[in-house]
N, C-alpha and C positions, 0 to 999 in steps of 0.2 A: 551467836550460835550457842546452843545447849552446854552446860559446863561441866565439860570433859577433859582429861588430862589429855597431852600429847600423845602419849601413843594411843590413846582409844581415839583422838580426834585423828590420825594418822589412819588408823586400820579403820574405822567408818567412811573416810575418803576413798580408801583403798577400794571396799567393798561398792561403794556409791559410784564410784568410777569404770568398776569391773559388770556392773549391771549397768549401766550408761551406754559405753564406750563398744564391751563387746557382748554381750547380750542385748542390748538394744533395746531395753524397758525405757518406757517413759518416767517422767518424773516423779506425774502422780503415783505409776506402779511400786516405784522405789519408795516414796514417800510411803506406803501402806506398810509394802514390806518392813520396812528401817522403823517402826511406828514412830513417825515425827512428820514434821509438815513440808510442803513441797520449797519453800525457801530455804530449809534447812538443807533440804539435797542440792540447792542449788550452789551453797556458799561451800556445801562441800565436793564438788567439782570444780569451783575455783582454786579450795584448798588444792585437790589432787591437781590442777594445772601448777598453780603456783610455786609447788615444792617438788615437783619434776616427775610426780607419779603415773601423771598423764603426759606425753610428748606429743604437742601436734603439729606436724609437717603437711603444709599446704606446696602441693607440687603442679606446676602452670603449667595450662596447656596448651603453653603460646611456648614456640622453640627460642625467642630472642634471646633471652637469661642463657639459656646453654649454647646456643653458637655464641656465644660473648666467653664463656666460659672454656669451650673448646678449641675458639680463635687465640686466648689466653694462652693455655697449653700448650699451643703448638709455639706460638711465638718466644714464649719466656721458661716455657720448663716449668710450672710452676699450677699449681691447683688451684684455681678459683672460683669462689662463690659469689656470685653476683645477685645483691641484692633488689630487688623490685623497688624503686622509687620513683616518683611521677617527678618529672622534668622543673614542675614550680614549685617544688617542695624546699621549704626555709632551711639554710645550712643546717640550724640546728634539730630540725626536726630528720633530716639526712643521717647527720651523727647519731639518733637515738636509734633509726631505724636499723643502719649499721652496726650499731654496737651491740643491739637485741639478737641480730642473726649472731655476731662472731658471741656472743655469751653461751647460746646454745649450740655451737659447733663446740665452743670448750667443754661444754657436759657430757659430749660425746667423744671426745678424746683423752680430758683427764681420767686416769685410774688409778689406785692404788699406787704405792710406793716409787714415785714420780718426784721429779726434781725441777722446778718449773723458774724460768727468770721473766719476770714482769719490769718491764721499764711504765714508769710514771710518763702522764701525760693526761692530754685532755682527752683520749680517744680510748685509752685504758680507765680512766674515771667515769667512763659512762658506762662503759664495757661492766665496770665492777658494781656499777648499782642494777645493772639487770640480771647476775649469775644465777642460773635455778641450780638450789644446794641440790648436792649429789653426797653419801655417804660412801670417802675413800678412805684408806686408812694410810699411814704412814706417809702422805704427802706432804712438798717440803716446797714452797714460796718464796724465793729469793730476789731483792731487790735487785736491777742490774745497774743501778749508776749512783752515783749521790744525788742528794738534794738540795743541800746550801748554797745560799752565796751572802752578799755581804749586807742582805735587808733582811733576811730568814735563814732558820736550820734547816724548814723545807721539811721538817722531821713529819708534822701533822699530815701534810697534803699526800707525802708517798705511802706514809704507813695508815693511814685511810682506805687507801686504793689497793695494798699489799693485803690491809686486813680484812678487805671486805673478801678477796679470793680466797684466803686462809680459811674462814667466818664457811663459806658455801660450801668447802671442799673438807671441812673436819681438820684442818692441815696446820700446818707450822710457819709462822712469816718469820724471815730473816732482815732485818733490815739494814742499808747500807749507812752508817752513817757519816759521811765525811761530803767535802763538799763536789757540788757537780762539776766545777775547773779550780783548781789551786790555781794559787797566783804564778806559781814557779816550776814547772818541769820535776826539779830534783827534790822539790817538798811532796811531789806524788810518788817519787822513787822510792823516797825512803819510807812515806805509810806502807807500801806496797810489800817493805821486807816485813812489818809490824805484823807478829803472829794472828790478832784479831782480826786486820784484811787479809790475808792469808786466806782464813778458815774461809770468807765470804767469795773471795778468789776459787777457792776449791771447789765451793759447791756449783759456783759458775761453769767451771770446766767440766761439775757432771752433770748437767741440764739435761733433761730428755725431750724439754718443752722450751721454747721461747715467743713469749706475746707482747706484742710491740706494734708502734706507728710511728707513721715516718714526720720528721719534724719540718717545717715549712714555714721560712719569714712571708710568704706570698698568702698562706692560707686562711681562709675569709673566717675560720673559725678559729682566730688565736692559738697558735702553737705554741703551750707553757713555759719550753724555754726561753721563747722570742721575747715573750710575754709579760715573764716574771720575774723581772729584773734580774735574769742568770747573764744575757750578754750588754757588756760598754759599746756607745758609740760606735765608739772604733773599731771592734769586737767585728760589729754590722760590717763595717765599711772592707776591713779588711776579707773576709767571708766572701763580700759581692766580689772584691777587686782578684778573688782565689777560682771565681767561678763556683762558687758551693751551691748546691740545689737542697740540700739539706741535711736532716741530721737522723741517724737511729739512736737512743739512749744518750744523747750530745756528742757523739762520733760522727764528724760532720763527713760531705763527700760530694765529688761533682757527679755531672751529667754521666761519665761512662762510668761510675761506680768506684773511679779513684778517692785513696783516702789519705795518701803518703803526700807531704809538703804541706801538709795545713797546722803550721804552729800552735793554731788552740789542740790541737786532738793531742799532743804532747801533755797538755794539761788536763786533760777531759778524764773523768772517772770511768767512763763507760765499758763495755769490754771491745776489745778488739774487734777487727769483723774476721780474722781466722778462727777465734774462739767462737762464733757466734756462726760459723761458717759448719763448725762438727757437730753443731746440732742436733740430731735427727728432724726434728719438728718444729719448720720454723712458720708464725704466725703473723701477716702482715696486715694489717687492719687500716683501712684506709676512706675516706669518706669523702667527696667531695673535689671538684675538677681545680681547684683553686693549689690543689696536694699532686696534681700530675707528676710534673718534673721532678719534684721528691720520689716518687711511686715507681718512675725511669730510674730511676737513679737509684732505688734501693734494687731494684729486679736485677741492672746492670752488674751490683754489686753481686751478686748472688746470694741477698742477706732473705729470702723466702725460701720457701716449700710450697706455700701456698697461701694465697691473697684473700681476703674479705672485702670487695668493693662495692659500693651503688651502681644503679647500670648506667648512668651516666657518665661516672668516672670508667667503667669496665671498656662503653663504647669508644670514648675517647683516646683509652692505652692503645684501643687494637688501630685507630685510622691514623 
């Protein structure tokens, strides 16, 4: 592209976009107009997609996606967007597709002076490579769990994912440092009075946002905690023998949404699910049938507001 600074490459999109999109000139007319050549208009409507100038919503005019969506609603209380994906589609291309719709649902609900907790995972790390930047101001990113355990600090992979939404939104990442389960109950007690978790504590309790996925030893797409060497053996065994279907931020939980008698969550960093409970806006991001019983199990909880799912998984909750 011609060698422009940002904002003249910014405001030439703008204008490329606004004769494009709602004036409805061709390319060649733009290209006369803009005096430059028709390739040059072209990369500058990918700019203006790319960086959020453009938003395009493609809306089916097949009713499946919304009686999936309004069968949702009725059932769990709960806002759903059900994503379009064909039935053979590769887990991982499910997760991309998934995590492209929940990126631009968040361009439309972050704003401004927003207090946001992001739990790490593999369905928020895909989520954070597709975000189209949005210009907020005083937005604030808060990690919601630790990261370590006893082969890594886990410091790189959350604050990666914390700063790529920081990175999109102009905003501020907080990051949690301590680990995702202490070994001992009262070694989390006493971090817990340390003014540094405190301040991290704080900003949790004034979240206006929370974006998260539910965690799942069954899911065909590795669930990071399962995954990365955060749980022992026995960890697994004891989990299956407690009935746990899965976990939000490694705050594990069964089938009807209980969370009280499971000895790790005594150890667990994660927040509470009453804290996570006064929310106003809670974001569940979920991709793929192999993640159900976690998906039940979060909704039982009452830890959504509203779901992001493929329509495979959507069809599945409702039957």
């Amino acid at each position: 592209m011609e060698d422009i600074d940002d904002s003249g490459l910014t405001q030439r999109a703008l204008t490329a976009a606004h004769l494009y999109y709602v004036q409805e000139r061709t390319m060649e007319a733009i290209a006369a107009e803009l005096a430059t050549s028709r390739s040059t208009v072209s990369r500058l409507l990918a700019h203006a997609r790319a960086t959020g100038i453009v938003d395009i919503r493609v809306r089916s005019p097949f009713d499946a996606p919304q009686r999936l969506e309004e069968s949702i609603a009725r059932r769990f209380g709960v806002v759903a967007h059900v994503v379009p994906v064909a039935d053979d589609a590769s887990e991982v291309d499910r997760l991309e597709r998934v995590a492209v719709a929940a990126a631009h649902l968040l361009g439309e609900i972050i704003h401004s002076d927003m207090t946001i907790g992001v739990a790490w995972g593999a369905t928020t790390a895909a989520m954070s490579r597709r975000l189209v930047p949005k210009s907020v101001r005083g937005t604030t990113f808060v990690q919601l769990n630790g990261s370590g355990n006893t082969k890594t600090t886990g410091l790189l992979y959350a604050s990666e994912i914390l700063s790529r939404f920081a990175a999109a939104y102009g905003g501020s990442a907080q990051q949690f440092p301590v680990p995702a389960f202490f070994d001992d109950p009262a070694t989390k007690r006493a971090m817990w009075r340390e003014r540094s978790t405190r301040r991290i504590l704080a900003l949790q309790e004034a979240m206006d946002l929370v974006v998260f996925s539910t965690g799942s030893a069954d899911s065909r797409v590795p669930s990071h905690v399962y995954s990365g060497g955060y749980l022992e053996p026995r960890d697994l065994e004891r989990l299956e023998a407690q009935s746990v279907v899965g976990d939000v931020a490694t705050v594990f939980y069964r089938a009807d949404g209980s969370s009280d008698g499971i000895p790790l969550n005594d150890r667990a960093t994660g927040p509470r699910f009453d804290v996570l409970r006064r929310v106003e806006r809670r974001v569940c991001v979920v991709s793929g049938v192999s993640k159900l019983a976690s998906l039940r199990g979060a909704l039982a909880a009452r830890l959504a507001t509203e779901i992001v799912v493929d329509e495979a998984t959507a069809r599945a909750l409702t039957e």
